[in-house]
KESENU-149666 format. One record per residue (C-alpha): residue in one letter; chain; x, y negated, z negated. Coordinates in nm, 4 decimals, decimal comma. Each point is the difference from the previous one (the first is absolute). Example, Ala and Ser with C-alpha at 12.3 -4.5 7.8 and 13.67 -1.06 7.14 Angstrom:
2
@code A&unit A&u 1,2300&v 0,4500&w -0,7800 .
@code S&unit A&u 0,1370&v -0,3440&w 0,0660 .
This chain:
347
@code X&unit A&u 2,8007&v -8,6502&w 3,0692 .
@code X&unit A&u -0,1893&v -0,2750&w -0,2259 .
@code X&unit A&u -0,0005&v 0,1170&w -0,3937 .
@code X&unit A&u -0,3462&v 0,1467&w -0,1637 .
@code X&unit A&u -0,1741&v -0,2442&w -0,1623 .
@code X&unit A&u -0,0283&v 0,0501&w -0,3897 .
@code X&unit A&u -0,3774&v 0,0284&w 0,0610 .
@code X&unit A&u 0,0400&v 0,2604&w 0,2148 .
@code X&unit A&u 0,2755&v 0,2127&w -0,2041 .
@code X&unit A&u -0,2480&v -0,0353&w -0,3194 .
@code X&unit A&u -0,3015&v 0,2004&w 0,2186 .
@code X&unit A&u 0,2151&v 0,2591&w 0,1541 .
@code X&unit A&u 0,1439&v 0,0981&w -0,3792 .
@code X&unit A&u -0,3129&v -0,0009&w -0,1152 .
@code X&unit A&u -0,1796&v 0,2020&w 0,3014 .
@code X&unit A&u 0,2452&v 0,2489&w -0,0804 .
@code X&unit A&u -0,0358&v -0,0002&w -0,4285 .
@code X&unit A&u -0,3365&v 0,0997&w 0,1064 .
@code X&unit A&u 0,0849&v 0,2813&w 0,2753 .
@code X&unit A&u 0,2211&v 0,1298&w -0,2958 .
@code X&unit A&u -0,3379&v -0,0047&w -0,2515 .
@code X&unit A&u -0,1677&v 0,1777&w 0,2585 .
@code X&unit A&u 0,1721&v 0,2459&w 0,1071 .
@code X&unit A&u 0,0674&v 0,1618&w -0,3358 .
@code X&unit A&u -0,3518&v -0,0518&w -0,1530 .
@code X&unit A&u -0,1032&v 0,1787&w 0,2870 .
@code X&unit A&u 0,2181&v 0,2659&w -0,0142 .
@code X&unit A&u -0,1644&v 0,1066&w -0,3833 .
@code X&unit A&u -0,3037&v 0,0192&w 0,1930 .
@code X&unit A&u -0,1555&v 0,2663&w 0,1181 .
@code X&unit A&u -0,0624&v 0,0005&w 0,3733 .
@code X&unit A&u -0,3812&v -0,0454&w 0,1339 .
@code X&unit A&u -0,1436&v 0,2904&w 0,1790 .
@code X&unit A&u -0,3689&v -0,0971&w 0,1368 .
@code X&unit A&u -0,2523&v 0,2110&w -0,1596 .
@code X&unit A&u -0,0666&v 0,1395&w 0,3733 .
@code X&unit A&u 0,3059&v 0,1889&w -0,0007 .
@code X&unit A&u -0,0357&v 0,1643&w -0,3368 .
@code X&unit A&u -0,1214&v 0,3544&w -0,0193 .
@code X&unit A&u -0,3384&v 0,0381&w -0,1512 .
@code X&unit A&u -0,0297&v 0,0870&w -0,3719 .
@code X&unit A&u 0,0003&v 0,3634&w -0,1319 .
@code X&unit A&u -0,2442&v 0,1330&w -0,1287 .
@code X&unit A&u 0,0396&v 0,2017&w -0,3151 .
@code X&unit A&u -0,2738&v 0,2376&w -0,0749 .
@code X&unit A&u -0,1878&v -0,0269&w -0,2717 .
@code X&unit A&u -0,0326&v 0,2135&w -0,3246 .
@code X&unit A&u -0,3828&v 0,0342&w 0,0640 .
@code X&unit A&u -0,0432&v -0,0305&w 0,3437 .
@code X&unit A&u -0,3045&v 0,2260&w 0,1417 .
@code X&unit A&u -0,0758&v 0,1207&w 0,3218 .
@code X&unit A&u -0,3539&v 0,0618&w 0,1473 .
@code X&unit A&u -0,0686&v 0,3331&w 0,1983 .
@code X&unit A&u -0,2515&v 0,1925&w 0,1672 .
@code X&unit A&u -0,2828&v 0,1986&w -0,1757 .
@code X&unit A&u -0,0267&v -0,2042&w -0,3409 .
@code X&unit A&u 0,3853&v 0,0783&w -0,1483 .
@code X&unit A&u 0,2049&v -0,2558&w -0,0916 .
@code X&unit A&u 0,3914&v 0,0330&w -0,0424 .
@code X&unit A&u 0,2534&v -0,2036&w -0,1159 .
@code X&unit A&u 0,3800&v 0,0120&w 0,0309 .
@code X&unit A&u 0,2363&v 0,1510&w -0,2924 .
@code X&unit A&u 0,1213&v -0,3251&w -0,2086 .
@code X&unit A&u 0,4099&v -0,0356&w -0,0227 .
@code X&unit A&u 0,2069&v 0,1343&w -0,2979 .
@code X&unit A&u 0,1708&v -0,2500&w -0,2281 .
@code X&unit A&u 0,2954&v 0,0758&w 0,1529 .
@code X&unit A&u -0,1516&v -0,1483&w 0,3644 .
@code X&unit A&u 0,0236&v 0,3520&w 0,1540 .
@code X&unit A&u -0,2746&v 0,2071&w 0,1165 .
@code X&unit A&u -0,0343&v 0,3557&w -0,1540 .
@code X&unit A&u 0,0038&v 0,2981&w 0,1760 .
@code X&unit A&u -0,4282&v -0,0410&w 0,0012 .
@code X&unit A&u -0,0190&v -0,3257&w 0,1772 .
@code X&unit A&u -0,0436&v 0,1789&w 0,2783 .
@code X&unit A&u -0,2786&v 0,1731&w -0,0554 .
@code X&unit A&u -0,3656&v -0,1857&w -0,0943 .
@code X&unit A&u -0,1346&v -0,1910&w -0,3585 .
@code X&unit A&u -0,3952&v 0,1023&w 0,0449 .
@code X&unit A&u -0,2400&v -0,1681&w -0,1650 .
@code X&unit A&u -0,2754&v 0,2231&w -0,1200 .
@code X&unit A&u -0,3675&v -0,1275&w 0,1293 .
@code X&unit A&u -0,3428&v 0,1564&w -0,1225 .
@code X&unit A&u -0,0666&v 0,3482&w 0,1795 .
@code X&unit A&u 0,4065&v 0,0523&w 0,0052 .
@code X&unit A&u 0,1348&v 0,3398&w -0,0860 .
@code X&unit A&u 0,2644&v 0,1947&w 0,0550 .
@code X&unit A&u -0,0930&v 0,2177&w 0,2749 .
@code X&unit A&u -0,1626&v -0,2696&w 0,2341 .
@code X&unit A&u 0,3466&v -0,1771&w -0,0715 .
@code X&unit A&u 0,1595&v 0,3176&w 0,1118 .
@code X&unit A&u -0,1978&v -0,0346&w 0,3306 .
@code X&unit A&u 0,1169&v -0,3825&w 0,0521 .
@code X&unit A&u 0,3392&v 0,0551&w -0,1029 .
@code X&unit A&u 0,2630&v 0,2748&w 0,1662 .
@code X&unit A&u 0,0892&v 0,1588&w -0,3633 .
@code X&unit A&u -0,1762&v 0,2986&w -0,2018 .
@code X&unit A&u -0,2347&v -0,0844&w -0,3238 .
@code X&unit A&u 0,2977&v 0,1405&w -0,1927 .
@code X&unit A&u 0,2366&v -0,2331&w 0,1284 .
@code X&unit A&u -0,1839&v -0,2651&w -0,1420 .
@code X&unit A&u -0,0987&v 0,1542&w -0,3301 .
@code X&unit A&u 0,3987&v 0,0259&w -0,0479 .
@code X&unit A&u 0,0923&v -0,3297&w 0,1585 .
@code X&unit A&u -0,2657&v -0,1630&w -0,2194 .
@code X&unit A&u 0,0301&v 0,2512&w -0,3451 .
@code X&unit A&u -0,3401&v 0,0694&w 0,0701 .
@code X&unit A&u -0,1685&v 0,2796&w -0,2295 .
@code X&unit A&u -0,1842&v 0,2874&w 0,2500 .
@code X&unit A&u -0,3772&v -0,0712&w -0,0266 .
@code X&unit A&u 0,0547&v -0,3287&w -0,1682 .
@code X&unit A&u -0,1819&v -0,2479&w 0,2388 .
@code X&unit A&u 0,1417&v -0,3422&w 0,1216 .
@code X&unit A&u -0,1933&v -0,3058&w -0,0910 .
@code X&unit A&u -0,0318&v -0,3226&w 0,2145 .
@code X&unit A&u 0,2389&v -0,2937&w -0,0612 .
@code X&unit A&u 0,3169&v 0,2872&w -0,0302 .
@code X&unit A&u 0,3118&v -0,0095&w 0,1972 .
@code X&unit A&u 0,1133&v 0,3266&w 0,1537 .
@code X&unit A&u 0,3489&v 0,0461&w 0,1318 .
@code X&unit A&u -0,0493&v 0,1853&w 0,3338 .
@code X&unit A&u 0,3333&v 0,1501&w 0,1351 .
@code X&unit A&u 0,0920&v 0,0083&w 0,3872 .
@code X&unit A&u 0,0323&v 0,3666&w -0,0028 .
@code X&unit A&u -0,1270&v 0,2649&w -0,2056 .
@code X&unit A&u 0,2469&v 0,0394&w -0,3179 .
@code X&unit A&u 0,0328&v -0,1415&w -0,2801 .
@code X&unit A&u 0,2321&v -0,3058&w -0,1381 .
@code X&unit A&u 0,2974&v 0,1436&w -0,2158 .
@code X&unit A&u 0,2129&v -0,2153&w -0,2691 .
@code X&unit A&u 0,3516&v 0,0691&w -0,0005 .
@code X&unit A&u 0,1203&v 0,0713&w -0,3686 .
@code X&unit A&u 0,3817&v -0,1130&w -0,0960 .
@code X&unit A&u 0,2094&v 0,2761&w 0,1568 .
@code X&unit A&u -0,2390&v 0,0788&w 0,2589 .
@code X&unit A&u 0,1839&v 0,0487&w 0,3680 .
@code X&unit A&u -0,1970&v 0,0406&w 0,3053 .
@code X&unit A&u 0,1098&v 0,3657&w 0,0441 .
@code X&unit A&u -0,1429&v 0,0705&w -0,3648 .
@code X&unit A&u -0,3100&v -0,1272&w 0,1074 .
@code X&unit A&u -0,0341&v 0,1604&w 0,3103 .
@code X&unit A&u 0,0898&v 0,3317&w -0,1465 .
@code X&unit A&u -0,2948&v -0,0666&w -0,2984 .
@code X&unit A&u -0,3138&v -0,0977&w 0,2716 .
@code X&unit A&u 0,1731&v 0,3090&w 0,2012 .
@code X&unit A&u -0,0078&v -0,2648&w 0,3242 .
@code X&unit A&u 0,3117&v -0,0587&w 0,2201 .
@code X&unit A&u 0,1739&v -0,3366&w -0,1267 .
@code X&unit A&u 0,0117&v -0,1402&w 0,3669 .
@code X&unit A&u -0,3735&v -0,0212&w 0,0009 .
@code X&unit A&u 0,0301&v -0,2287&w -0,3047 .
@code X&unit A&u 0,1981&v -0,1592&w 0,0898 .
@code X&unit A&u -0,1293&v -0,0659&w 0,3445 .
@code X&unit A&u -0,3458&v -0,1111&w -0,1242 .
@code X&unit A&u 0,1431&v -0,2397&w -0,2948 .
@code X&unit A&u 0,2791&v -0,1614&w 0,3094 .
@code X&unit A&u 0,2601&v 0,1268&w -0,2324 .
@code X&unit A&u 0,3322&v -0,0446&w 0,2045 .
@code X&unit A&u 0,2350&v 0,2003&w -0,2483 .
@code X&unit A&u -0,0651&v 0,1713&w -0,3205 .
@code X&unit A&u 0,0400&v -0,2677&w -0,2472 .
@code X&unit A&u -0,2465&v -0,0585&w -0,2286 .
@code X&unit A&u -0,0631&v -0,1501&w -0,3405 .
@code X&unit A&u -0,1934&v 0,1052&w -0,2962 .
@code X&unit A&u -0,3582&v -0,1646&w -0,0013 .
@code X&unit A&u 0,0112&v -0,0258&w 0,3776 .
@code X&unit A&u -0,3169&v 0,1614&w 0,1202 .
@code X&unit A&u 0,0200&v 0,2356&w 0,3036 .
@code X&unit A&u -0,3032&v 0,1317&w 0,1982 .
@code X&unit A&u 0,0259&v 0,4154&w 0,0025 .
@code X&unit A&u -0,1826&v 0,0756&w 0,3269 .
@code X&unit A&u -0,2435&v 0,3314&w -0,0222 .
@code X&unit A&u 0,1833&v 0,0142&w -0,3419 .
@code X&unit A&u -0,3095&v 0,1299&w -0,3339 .
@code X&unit A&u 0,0747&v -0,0908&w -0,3344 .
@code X&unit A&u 0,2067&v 0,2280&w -0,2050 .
@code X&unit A&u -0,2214&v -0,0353&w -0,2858 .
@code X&unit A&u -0,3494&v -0,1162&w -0,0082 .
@code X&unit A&u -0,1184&v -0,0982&w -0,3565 .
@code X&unit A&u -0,3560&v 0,0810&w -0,0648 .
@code X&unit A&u -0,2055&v -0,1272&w -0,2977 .
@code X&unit A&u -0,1605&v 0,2520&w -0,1807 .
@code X&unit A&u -0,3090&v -0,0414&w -0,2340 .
@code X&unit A&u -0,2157&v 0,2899&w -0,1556 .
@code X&unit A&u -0,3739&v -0,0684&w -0,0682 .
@code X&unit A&u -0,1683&v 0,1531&w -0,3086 .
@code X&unit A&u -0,3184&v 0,0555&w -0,0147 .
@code X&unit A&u -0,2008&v -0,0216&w -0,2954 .
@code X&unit A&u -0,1740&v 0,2519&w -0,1640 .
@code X&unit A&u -0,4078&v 0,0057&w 0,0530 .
@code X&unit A&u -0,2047&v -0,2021&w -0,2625 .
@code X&unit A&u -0,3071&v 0,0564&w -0,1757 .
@code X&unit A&u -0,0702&v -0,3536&w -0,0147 .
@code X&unit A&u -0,2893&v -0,1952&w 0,1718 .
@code X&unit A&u 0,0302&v 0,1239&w 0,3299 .
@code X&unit A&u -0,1443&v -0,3697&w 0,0906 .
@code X&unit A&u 0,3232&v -0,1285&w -0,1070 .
@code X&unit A&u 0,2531&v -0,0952&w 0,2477 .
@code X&unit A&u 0,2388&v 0,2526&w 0,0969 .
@code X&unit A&u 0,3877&v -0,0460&w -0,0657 .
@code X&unit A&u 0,2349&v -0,0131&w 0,2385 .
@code X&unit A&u 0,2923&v 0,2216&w -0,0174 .
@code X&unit A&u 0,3138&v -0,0976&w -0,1764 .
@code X&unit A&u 0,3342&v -0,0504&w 0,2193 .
@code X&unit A&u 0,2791&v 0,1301&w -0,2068 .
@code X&unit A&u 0,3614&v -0,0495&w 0,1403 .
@code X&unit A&u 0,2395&v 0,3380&w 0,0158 .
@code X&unit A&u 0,2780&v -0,1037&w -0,2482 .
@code X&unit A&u 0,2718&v 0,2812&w -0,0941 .
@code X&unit A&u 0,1415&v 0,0128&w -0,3593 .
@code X&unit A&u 0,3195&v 0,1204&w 0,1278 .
@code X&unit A&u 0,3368&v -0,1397&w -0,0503 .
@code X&unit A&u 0,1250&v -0,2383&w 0,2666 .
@code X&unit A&u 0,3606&v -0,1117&w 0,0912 .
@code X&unit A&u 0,1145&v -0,2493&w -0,1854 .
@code X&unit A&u 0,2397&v -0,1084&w 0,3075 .
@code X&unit A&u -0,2280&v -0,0049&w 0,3273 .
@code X&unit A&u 0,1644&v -0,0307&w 0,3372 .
@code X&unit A&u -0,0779&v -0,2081&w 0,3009 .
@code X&unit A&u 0,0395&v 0,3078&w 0,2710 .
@code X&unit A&u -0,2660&v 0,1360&w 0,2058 .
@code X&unit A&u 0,0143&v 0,2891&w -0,2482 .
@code X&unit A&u 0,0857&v -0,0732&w -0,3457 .
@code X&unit A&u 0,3049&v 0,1369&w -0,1165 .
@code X&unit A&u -0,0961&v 0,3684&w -0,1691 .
@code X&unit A&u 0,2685&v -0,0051&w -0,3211 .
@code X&unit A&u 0,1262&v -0,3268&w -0,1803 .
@code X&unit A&u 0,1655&v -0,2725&w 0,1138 .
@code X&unit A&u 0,3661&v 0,1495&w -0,0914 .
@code X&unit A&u -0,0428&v 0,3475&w 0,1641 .
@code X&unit A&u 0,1999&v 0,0354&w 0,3425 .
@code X&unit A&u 0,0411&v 0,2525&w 0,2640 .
@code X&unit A&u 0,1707&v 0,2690&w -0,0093 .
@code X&unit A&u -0,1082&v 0,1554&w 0,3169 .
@code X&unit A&u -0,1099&v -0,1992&w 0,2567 .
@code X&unit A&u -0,1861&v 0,1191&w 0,3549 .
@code X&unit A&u 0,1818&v 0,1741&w 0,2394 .
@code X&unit A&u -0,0486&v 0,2646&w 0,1934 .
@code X&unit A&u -0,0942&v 0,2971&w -0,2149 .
@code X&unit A&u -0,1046&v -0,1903&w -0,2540 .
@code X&unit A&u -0,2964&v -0,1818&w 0,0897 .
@code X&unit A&u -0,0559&v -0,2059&w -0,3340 .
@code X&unit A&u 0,2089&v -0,1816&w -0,2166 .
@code X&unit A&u 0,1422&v 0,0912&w -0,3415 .
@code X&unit A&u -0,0054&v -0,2330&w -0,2714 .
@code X&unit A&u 0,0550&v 0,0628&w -0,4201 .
@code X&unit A&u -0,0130&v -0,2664&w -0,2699 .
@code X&unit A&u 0,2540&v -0,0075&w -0,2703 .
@code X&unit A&u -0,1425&v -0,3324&w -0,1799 .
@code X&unit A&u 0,0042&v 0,1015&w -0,4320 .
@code X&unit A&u 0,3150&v 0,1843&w 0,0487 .
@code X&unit A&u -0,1236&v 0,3692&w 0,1065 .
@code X&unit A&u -0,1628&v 0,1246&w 0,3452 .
@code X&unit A&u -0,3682&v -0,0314&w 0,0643 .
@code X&unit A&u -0,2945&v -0,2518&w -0,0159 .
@code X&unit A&u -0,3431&v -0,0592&w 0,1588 .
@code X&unit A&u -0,0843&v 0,0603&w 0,3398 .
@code X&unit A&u -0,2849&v -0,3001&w 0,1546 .
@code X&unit A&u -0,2229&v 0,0343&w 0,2525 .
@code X&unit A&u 0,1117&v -0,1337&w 0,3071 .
@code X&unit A&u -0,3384&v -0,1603&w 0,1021 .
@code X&unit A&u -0,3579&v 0,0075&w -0,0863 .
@code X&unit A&u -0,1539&v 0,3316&w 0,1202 .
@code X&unit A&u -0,1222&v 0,3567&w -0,1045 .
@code X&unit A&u 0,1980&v 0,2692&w -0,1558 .
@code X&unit A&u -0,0569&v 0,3188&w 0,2647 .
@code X&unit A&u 0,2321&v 0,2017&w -0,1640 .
@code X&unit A&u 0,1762&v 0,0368&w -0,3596 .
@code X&unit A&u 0,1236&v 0,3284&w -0,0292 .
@code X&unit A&u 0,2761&v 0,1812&w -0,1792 .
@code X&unit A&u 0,2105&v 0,2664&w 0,0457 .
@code X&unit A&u 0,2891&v 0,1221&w 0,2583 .
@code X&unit A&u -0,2640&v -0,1618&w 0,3149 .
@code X&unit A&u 0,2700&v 0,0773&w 0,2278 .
@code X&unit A&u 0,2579&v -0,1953&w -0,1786 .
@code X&unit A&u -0,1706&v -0,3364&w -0,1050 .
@code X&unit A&u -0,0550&v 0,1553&w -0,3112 .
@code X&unit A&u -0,2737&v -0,2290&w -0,2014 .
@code X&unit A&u -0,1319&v -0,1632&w 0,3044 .
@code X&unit A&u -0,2552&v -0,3019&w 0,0600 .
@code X&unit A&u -0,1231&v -0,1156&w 0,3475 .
@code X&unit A&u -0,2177&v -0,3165&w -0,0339 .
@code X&unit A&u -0,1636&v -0,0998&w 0,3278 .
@code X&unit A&u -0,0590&v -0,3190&w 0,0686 .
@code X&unit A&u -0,2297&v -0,0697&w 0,2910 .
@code X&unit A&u 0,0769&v -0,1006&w 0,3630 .
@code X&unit A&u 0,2173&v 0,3016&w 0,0485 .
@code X&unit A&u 0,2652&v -0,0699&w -0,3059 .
@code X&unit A&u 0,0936&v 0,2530&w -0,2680 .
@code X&unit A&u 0,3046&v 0,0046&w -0,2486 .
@code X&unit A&u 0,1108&v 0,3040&w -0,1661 .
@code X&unit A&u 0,1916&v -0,0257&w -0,3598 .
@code X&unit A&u 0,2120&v 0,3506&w -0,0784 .
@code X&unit A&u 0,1284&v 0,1936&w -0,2379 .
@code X&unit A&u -0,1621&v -0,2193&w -0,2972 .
@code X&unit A&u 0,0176&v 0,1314&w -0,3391 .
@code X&unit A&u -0,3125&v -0,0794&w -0,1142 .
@code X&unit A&u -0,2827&v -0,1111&w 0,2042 .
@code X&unit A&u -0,2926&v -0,2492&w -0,1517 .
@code X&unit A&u -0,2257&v 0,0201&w 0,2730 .
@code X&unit A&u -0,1986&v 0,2410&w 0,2117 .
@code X&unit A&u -0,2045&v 0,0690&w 0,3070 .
@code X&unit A&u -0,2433&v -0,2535&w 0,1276 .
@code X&unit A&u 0,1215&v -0,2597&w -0,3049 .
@code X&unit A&u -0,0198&v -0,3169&w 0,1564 .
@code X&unit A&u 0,3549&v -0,2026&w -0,0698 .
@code X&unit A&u 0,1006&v -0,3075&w 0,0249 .
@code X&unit A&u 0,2894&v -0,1590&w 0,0836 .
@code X&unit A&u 0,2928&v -0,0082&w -0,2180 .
@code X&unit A&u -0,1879&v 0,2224&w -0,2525 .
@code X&unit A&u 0,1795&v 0,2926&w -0,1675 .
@code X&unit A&u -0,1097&v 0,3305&w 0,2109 .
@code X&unit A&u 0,3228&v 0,2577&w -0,1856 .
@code X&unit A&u 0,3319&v 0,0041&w -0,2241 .
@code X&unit A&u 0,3437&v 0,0392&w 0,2437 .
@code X&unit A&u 0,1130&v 0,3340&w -0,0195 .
@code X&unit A&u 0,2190&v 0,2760&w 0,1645 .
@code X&unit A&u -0,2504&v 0,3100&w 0,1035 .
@code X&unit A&u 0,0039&v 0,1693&w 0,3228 .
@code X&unit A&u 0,3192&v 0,0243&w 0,2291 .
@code X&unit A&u 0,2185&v -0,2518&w -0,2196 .
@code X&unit A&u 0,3740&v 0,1061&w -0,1289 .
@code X&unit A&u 0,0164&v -0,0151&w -0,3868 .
@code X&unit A&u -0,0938&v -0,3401&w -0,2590 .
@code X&unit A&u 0,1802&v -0,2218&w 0,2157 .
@code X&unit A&u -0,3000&v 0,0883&w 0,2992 .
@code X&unit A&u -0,2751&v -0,2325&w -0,1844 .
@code X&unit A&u -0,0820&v -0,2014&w 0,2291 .
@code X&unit A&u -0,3578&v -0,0681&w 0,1934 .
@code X&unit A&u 0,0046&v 0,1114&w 0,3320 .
@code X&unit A&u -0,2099&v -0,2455&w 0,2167 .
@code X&unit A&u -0,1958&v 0,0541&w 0,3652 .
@code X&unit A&u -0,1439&v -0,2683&w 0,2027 .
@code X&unit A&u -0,2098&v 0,2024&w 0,2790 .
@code X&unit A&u -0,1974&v -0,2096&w 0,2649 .
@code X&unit A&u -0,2745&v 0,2156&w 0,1962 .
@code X&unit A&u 0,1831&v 0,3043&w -0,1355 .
@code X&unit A&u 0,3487&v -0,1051&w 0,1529 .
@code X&unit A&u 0,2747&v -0,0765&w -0,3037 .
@code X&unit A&u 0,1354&v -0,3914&w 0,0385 .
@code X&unit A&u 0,2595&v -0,1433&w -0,1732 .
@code X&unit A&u -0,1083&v -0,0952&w -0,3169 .
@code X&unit A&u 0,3081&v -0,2960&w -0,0413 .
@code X&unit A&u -0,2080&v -0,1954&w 0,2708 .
@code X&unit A&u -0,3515&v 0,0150&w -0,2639 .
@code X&unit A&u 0,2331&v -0,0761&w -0,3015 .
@code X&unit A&u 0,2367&v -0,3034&w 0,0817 .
């Protein structure tokens, strides 16, 4: 066998110098796919993205949360309101009740929509609940009075966990409390005057009350009726259809009692009254009435409008109560006439 030449020996070290080069610069490459085998872009939906349907409406889809989750509402419908748009021909279009989209939307009753607004319709009637910190799913079901599975069901819940904020569609569930605005008109006394001159409108005066408020409010459905540092001493059971709570803040038993909500005072009454003693039932619309007993002192009376949080009596111990140490406020939650739990209003 006749030796390589040098020539020879020179090209094959350096055909292989350069294999070597290759080889690892292409293994910090990445490797080519054609763009005929890649799979198609997605396509993220836009924050304003609008739909055009049938018979002049126009809809859009719900944008994302910050947190790049949908809410519990992106399933139902953002509708933009158009000129001869109200509630009730929305109604028609949509598979949900007028109220359902008052609630949805915080909508007054009678206060009309204007073009250019955004309505939040819901998928069934309802309305959209926020879970408060300590919330659970059973609390809530028990409070709309609608079996948990169904809300779960219709918000694709697949176990009971959820978090404060979270917001969780209540189907065929009315709010607890609907807050109305109210405004009394005065009129003006008639004028002598020039009968040629224009005549004044009357003048809109808001209801204000001049009644002490709590100085500590709380964020329940109901606001707490004693101060911050009263607890319970009795809490519902069977039997006892309320909860017990005194207040021993200053060093000695007693303190105010607040009204729960806004509403009407349809009783304040004192006496035995079958054991509530000094008794006040305020009732609240949609059903909802809270009864305060065996006050000491009671600062309101029939058909007084309250507020919430304002001072309605003074904690006391009258009616069926055992001795000084029995000052307490004894507090109802009743629904339709049926006595809830008043723990799931408070926390």
């Amino acid at each position: 066998m006749s030796p390589v030449p040098p020539t020879h020996r020179w090209l094959i070290r350096r055909i292989q110098v350069a294999c070597v080069v290759v080889f690892f610069v292409g293994s910090l490459l990445p490797p080519y796919i054609p763009k005929a085998a890649l799979a198609p872009p997605t396509q993220t939906l836009a924050a304003q993205k609008f739909l055009l349907v049938e018979d002049g409406f126009i809809k859009k889809t719900s944008p994302l949360t910050r947190q790049g989750s949908r809410r519990a509402y992106a399933k139902g419908t953002i509708h933009i309101v158009k000129d001869g748009d109200s509630l009730e021909r929305l109604s028609r279009w949509y598979p949900v009740s007028v109220d359902t989209i008052r609630w949805a939307n915080h909508l007054q009753a009678g206060v009309p929509i204007r073009p250019g607004d955004e309505l939040l319709i819901l998928p069934v009637d309802g309305i959209l609940h926020t879970v408060s910190r300590g919330q659970t799913l059973s609390r809530i079901a028990q409070l709309y009075d609608i079996p948990m599975n169904e809300i779960m069901s219709q918000n694709e819940l697949k176990s009971e966990f959820i978090m404060a904020g979270q917001q969780l569609i209540v189907p065929h569930g009315s709010p607890i409390i609907e807050k109305q605005v109210q405004v009394a008109t005065v009129d003006e006394q008639p004028s002598t005057e020039d009968p040629a001159q224009p005549v004044k409108k009357p003048v809109e005066v808001v209801v204000k009350s001049t009644a002490p408020f709590t100085p500590t409010p709380t964020a329940g459905v109901l606001q707490k009726p004693c101060s911050i540092t009263c607890f319970y001493t009795q809490r519902f059971h069977g039997g006892h259809f309320a909860v017990d709570m005194q207040d021993k803040s200053g060093g000695s038993l007693g303190g105010p009692i607040y009204a729960a909500e806004d509403g009407i005072v349809v009783r304040a009454d004192k006496g035995w009254n079958g054991g509530y003693g000094n008794v006040i039932e305020v009732d609240h619309g949609n059903g909802l009435l809270t009864l305060y007993g065996h006050n000491k002192d009671l600062h309101v009376k029939e058909g007084d409008r309250v507020q919430r949080g304002q001072t309605i009596a003074w904690m006391g111990n009258t009616g069926l109560v055992y001795g000084a140490t029995g000052i307490h406020v004894h507090f109802e939650v009743r629904v339709s006439g049926i006595k809830k739990n008043p723990v799931l209003y408070l926390e």
